[in-house]
C-alpha positions as CSV (number, residue, x, y, z in Angstrom):
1,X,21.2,-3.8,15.1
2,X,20.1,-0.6,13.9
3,X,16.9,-0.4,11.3
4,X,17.8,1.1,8.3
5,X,15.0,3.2,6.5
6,X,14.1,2.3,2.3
7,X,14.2,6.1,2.5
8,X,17.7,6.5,2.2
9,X,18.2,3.7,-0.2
10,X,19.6,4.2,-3.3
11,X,17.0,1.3,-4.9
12,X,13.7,3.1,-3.8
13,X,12.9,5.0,-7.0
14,X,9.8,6.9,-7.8
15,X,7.3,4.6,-10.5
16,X,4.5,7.1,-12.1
17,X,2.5,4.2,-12.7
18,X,2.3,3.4,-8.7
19,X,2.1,6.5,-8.0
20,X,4.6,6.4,-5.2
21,X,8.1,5.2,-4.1
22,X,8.9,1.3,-5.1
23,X,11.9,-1.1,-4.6
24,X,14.1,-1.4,-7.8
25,X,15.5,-4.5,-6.9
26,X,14.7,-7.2,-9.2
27,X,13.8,-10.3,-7.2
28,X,11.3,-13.4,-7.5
29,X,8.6,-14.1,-5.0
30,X,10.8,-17.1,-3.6
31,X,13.4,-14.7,-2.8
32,X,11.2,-12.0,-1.3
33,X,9.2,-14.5,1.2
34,X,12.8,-15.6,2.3
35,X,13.9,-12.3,3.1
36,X,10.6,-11.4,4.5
37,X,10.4,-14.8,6.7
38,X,14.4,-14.5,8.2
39,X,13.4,-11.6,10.5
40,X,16.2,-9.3,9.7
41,X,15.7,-5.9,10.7
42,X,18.0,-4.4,7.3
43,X,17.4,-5.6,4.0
44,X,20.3,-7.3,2.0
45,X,20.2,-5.3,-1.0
46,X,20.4,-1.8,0.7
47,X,22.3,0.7,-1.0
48,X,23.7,3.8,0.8
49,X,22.2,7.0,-1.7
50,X,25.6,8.7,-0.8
51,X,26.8,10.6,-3.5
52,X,29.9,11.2,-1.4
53,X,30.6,7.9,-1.1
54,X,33.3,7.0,-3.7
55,X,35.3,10.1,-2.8
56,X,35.3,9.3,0.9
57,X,37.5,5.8,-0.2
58,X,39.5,8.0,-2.1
């Protein structure tokens, strides 16, 4: 299984406050831990940044 970067992902936005690059996903803590705790390599919310990507399934 390939590891998909949070670069490409349509839910990493810029926050001014942080002062960097952030997930936008809205998630408790209970929900993070269990993602962080399964050992998956890709993360369940990723979202391709593809602008393309509706006209490809056209």
């Amino acid at each position: 299984m390939s590891e998909i970067s949070c670069d490409s992902c349509a839910n990493n936005v810029y926050d001014e406050e942080y002062g960097g690059y952030v997930c936008a996903v809205n998630m408790d803590e209970d929900e993070y831990c269990r993602i962080m705790s399964e050992g998956r390599n890709t993360c369940p919310y990723y979202t391709a940044d593809d602008d393309y990507f509706l006209a490809r399934k056209q």
